[in-house]
Structure formats: structure tokens, C-alpha cells
C-alpha positions as CSV (number, residue, x, y, z in Angstrom):
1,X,122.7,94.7,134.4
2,X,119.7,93.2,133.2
3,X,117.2,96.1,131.3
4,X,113.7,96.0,129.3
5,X,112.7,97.9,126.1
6,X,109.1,98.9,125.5
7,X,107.4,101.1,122.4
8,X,103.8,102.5,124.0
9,X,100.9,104.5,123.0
10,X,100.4,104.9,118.7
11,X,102.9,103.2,116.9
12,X,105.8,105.9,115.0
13,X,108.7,105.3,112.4
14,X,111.5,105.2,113.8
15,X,110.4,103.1,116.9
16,X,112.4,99.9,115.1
17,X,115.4,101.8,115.5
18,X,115.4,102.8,118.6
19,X,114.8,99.1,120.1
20,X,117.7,98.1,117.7
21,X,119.9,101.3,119.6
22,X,118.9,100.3,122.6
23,X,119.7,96.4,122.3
24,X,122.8,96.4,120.3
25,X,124.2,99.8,122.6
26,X,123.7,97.1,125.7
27,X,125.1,94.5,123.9
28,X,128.0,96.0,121.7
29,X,129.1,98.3,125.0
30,X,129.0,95.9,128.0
31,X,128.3,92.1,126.6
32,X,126.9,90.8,129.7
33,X,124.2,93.0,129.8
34,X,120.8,90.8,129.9
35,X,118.0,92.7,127.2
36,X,114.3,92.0,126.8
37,X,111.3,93.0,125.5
38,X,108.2,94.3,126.9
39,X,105.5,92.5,124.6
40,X,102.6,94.7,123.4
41,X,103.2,97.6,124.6
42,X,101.4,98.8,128.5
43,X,99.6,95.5,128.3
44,X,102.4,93.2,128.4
45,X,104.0,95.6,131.1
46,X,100.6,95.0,133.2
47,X,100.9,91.2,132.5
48,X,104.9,90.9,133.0
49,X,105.0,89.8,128.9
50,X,109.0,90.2,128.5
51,X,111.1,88.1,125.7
52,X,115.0,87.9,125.7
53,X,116.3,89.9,123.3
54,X,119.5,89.3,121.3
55,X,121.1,91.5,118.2
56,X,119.8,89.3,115.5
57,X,116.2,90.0,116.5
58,X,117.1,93.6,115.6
59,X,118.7,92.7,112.6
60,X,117.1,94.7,109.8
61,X,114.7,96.4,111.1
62,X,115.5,100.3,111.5
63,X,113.8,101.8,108.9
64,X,110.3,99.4,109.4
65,X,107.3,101.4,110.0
66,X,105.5,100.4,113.7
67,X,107.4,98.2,116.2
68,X,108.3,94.7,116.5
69,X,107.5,94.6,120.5
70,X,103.8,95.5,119.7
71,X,101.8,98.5,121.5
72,X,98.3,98.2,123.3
73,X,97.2,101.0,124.6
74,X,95.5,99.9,128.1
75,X,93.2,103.3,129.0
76,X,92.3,101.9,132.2
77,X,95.7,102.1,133.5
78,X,95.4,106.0,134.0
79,X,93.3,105.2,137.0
80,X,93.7,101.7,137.6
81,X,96.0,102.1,141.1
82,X,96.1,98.0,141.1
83,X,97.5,98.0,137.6
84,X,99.9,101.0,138.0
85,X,101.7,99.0,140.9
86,X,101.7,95.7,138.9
87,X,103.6,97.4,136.4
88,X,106.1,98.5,138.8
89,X,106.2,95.0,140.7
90,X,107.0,93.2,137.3
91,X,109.4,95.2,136.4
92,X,111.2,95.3,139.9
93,X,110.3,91.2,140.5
94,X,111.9,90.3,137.5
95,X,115.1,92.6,138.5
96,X,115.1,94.9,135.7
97,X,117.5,97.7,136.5
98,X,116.2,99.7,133.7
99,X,113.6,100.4,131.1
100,X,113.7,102.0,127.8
101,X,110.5,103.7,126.6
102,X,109.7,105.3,123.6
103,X,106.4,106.9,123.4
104,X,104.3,109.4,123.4
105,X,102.5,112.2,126.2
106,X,100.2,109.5,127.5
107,X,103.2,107.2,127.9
108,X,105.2,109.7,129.6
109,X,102.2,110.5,131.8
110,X,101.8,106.6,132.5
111,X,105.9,106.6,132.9
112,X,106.0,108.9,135.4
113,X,103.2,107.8,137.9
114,X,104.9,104.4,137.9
115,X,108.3,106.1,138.7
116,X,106.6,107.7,141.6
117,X,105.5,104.3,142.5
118,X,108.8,102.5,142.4
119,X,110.5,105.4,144.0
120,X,108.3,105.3,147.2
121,X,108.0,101.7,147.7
122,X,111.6,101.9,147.5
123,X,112.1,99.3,144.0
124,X,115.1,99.3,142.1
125,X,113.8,100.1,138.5
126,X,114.4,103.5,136.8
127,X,112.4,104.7,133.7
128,X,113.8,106.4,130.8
129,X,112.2,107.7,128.3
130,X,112.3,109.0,124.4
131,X,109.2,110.5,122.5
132,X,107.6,108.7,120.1
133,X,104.8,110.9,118.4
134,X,104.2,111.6,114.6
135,X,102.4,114.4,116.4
136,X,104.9,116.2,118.1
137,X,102.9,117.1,121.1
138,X,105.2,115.6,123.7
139,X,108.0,118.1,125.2
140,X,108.3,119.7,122.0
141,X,110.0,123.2,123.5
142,X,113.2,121.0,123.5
143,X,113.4,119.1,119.8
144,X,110.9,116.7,117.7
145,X,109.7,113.4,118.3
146,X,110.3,110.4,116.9
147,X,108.1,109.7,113.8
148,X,107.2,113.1,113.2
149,X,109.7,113.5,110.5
150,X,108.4,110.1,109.0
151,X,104.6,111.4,109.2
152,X,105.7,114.6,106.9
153,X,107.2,112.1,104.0
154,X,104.4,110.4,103.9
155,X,101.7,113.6,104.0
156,X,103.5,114.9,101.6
157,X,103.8,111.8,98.7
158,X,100.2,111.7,99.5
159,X,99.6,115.5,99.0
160,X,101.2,115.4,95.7
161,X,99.3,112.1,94.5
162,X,95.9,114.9,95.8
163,X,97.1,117.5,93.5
164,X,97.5,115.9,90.1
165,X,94.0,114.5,90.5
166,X,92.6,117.5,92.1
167,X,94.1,120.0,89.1
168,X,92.8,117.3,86.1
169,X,89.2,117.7,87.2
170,X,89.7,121.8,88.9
171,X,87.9,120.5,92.4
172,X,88.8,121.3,95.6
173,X,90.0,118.8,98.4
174,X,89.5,119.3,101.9
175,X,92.3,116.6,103.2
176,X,92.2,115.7,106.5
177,X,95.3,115.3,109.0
178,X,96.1,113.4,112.1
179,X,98.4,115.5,114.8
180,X,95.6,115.3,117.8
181,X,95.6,118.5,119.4
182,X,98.5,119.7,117.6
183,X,98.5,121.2,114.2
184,X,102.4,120.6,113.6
185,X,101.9,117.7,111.1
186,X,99.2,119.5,109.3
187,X,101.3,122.8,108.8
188,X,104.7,121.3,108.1
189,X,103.0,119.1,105.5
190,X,101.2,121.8,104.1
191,X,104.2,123.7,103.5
192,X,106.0,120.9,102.0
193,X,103.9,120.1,99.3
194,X,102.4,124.5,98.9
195,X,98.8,123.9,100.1
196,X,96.4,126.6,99.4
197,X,95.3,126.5,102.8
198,X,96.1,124.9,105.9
199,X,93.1,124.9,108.7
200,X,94.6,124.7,111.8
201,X,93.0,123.7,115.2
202,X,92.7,126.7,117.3
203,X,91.8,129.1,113.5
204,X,88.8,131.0,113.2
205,X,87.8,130.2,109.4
206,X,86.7,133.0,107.1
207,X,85.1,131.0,104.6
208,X,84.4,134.1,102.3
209,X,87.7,134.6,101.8
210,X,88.3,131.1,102.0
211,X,86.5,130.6,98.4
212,X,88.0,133.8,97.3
213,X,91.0,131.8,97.5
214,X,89.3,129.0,95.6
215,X,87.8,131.0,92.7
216,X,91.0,132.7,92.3
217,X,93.0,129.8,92.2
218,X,90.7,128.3,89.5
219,X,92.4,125.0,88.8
220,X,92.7,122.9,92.1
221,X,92.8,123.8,95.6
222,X,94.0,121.9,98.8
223,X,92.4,123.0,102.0
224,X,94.5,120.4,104.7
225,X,92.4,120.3,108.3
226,X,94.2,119.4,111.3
227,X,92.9,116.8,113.6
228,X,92.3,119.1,116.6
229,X,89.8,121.6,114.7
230,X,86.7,121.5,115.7
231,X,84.7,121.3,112.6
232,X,84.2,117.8,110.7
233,X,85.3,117.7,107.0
234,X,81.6,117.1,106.1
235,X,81.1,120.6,108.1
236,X,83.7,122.4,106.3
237,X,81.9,121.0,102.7
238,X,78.5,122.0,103.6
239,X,79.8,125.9,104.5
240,X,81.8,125.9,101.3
241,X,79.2,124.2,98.9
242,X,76.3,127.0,100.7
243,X,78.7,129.7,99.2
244,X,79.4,128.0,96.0
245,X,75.8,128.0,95.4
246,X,74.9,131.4,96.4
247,X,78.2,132.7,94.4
248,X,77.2,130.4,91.4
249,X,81.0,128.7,91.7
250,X,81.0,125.4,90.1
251,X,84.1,123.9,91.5
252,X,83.2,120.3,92.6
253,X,84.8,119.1,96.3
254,X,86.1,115.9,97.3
255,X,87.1,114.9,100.6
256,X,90.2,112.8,101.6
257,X,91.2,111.3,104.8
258,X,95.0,110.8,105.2
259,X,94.5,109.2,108.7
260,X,96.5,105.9,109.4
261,X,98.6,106.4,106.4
262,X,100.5,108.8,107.7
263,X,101.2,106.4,110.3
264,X,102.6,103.5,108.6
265,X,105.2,102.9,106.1
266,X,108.9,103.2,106.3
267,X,110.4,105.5,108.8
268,X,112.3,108.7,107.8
269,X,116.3,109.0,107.9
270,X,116.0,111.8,110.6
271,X,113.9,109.4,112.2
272,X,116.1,106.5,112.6
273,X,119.2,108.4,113.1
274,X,117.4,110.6,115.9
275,X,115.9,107.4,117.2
276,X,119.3,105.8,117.5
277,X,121.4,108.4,118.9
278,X,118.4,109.0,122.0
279,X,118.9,104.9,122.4
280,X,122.8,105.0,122.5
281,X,122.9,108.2,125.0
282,X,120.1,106.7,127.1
283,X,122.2,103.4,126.9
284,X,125.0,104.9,127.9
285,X,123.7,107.5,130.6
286,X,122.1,104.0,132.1
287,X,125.8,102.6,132.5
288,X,126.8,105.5,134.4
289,X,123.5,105.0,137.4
290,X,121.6,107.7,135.8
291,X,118.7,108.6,137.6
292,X,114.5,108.3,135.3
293,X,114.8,111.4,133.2
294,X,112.7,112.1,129.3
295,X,115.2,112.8,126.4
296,X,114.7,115.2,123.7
297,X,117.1,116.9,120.9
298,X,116.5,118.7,117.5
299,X,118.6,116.9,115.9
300,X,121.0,113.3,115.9
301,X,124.5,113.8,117.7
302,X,123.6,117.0,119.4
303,X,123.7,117.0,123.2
304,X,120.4,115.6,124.3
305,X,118.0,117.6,127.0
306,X,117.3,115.5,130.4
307,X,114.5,116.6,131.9
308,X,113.0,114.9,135.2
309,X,110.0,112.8,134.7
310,X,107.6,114.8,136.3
311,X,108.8,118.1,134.8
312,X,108.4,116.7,130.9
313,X,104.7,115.2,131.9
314,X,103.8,118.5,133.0
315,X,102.6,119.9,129.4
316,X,101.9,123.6,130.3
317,X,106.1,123.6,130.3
318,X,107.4,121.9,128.3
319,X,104.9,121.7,124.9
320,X,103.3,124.1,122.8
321,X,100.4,123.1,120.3
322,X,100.3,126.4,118.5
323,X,101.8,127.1,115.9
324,X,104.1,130.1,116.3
325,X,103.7,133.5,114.7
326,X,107.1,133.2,112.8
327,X,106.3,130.0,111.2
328,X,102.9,131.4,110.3
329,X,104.7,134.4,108.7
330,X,106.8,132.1,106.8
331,X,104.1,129.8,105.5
332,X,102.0,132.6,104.6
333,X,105.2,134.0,102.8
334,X,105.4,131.1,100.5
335,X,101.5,130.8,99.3
């Protein structure tokens, strides 16, 4: 059997481990089994980039941040008809029974048009994929993605570094948080680290009560704004410094992007063991002639869900990006 691994879309913790999984599950369970590389991501799967891989060129590397094979995003490829087939011919001409992608929603999306590809021009590759996301926007009605975990550790260190500056000089931060249109990472870093106030994307703001918060807090506030809301952080500090000056509220307010470092750095534990048990069942599942399915769990050595390709790209049924009412009640529990 001869296979390909490939990491797409933004780069998550935990992607490391599962390309070590998936190369040393190939390796370690049937010898002869022939492993390679997709090279930068969808662009080396449009150019047929693919390196051998052996289990030395894994050696080391589970708990590294990003991913060894390299992602480029290619956003032509979501129309381009002529680069949607190449990547089905190179992975069919150069006889790969399987590939192993970990990505995220427009991965999946990408994933699945090609599958439909290879399956009516009758090619021999199937697609199986694992979610890669520190936003976890991709299938998450059946478990968490891959780096989302990862993304929390590193919000929160962050967080904490925000407070002890924010309480020696009583201002206010409004910190702002990747997670796309999902305000997961926002929230569950919030909670962590006991924000005063997490801004979710779909909230309608009261900012009265918003600096009734502030004034009552009186040392240091953290106000963390998720990606998806609409307003800019410069937005949010114009509306808050208005009231401040019509309420004669000193409070001085900084503003703090935690962007790309939430991205980067080492990956999580849950992370790299979730990452390597989706590899080893995907591994395994590909011995057996499994057909292109997603894979999903909650948590590492629990029973995977297998959804079909085109049932985890469809998003109105298999995600949610709302944050739901008992987790709400539960944050607002612990202010």
C-alpha cells in the first residue's frame, strides 16, 4: 500500500503528531507500507510535491507547534475546476491508495469536492480526514479539533501575563482573540484565566453596564473580543472612553492583540494524544479498505465518529458556532 500525509489550511498543535501517528502506524503495523508527504500543504498537492517519508523524519517532533510538511493555503482552488482534478490526478498517477489530512472546514470542503472527483472518474484514491482547527469550527457536534486545546494554554499564559500588568496600573484591556466565526477559543479562554468579560461574536453589547462592570471592579478589567464580532477593538475603545468621559471614570485602556500567538508554540498533551489516536484508527480503518470518511472524538482512546465526506462538509449539521446556553450559565456562574 503506498499512502500520502498532508496538514492544510492554518497551521495547529498537534499537527506534528498526527503525521508522526500516521507514518509510524503504517510503518510499525505493516512494514511494507510506502509513506510520503504532501509538501506545503494544497499547493504541493496541486503541483504533485510528495517526499518519502521514513520514522526518523518523525522522530521528535509531536509536541512542535505548526507542521513539518508545510501548509499553503491556495484560495483559488475553491473554484479552480482545472486545479481540483490535478489534485486528484497526482494523487491517483502517483498510485496513492490513501491520504491522510488534517485540517480544517476549508480543507474538508476542498477534501470532499476532490473525493467526488476521484469517485466519478472512477481513481483509486480515498480521502480521510482529521480536524485541525485551534478554532473548533469544523464538525464540532461530535468532539474538538486538533489544536484547539493547544490555543487555550497559550490564551491563557498570555491572559495572566495581561492581568498583572493590567491590575499594577488599574486600566482596562480589551484583548483580542482569533476563533473566526466561532467564539469557542475566546470563551474557553476566558474562563480559564476569570475574565471580566468575554465579547462574543453574535452578543449585543450593553456598554453601560459594560463600564458598570469596570467601575466596580476598580482595579483591572479584561474585556476578551472574539474574532467573529463585528466591532473593531478601536470601536469598542472609542464607545467605552465616550462613557468614561461623560461618567468622569479615569480608568486608562490598552489594547492587545493575541492573534498568531495563539497559534504557535508547543502543542497541548490532549492535543498530541488526540492527534495520535485519530492517525492510528485512521491507519488502521485504511488497512481494513475503509471507504473517505472525517474523524472526530472528545477525547483520545474513545471510539472515533466516521462521518461521510460530504455529510461533515455540510456545516448547518454537523457544527455549531454559538456558544450554548449551559456553558453561558456556567461562565456567568463563575464571574
Amino acid at each position: 500500500m503506498k499512502v500520502a500525509v498532508m496538514t492544510g489550511g492554518g497551521d495547529s498543535p498537534g499537527m506534528n503528531a498526527f503525521i508522526r501517528a500516521v507514518v509510524r502506524s503504517c510503518l510499525n503495523l505493516k512494514p511494507s507500507t510506502s509513506v510520503w508527504g504532501v509538501i506545503d500543504g494544497w499547493r504541493g498537492l496541486v503541483d504533485g510535491n510528495f517526499r518519502k517519508l521514513t520514522k526518523k523524519d518523525t522522530a521528535g517532533i509531536a509536541h512542535q507547534g505548526g507542521t513539518i510538511l508545510g501548509t499553503l493555503r491556495v484560495p483559488e482552488l475553491k473554484e479552480d475546476k482545472d486545479m481540483q482534478e490535478a489534485c486528484a490526478f497526482n494523487l491517483h498517477d502517483n498510485f496513492f491508495d490513501y491520504l491522510f489530512l488534517c485540517g480544517g472546514n476549508g480543507s474538508l470542503a476542498a477534501a470532499n469536492v476532490i473525493n467526488n472527483i476521484i469517485k466519478s472518474k472512477g481513481l483509486r484514491t480515498k480521502i480521510l480526514v482529521a480536524p485541525g482547527s485551534i478554532d473548533n469550527d469544523v464538525c464540532n457536534n461530535y468532539g474538538y479539533s486538533i489544536g484547539f486545546y493547544s490555543a487555550i494554554d497559550k490564551s491563557l499564559e498570555m491572559l495572566e501575563w495581561i492581568r498583572d500588568t493590567a491590575s499594577a496600573h488599574r486600566r482596562v484591556y480589551i484583548i483580542e482573540s482569533m476563533g473566526r466565526d466561532s467564539g469557542y477559543l475566546a470563551f474557553f479562554a476566558g474562563v480559564a484565566t476569570g475574565a471580566e468579560h468575554i465579547i462574543l461574536p453574535n452578543d449585543e453589547v450593553n456598554y453601560e453596564e459594560l463600564v458598570n462592570l469596570i467601575s466596580e471592579r476598580d482595579r483591572d478589567t479584561r474585556i476578551i473580543v472574539a474574532e467573529g464580532y463585528p466591532k473593531t477593538a478601536d470601536e469598542i475603545r472609542r464607545i467605552l472612553e465616550e462613557i468614561f468621559a461623560r461618567r468622569n471614570i479615569k480608568h486608562e485602556i490598552r489594547h492587545v492583540d493575541m492573534g498568531y500567538f495563539q497559534r504557535g508554540g508547543k502543542a497541548a498533551v490532549k492535543d498530541i494524544l488526540t492527534a495520535s489516536w485519530l492517525g492510528y484508527v485512521m491507519v488502521k480503518d485504511a488497512f481494513n479498505g475503509v471507504d473517505s470518511a472525517f474523524y472526530i472524538c472528545y477525547h483520545p482512546g474513545e471510539e472515533p465518529t466516521r462521518l461521510p465526506l460530504d455529510v461533515a462538509a455540510d456545516s448547518s449539521k454537523t457544527t455549531h458556532l454559538n456558544i450554548p446556553d449551559n456553558l453561558k450559565e456556567f461562565e456567568e456562574a463563575l464571574r
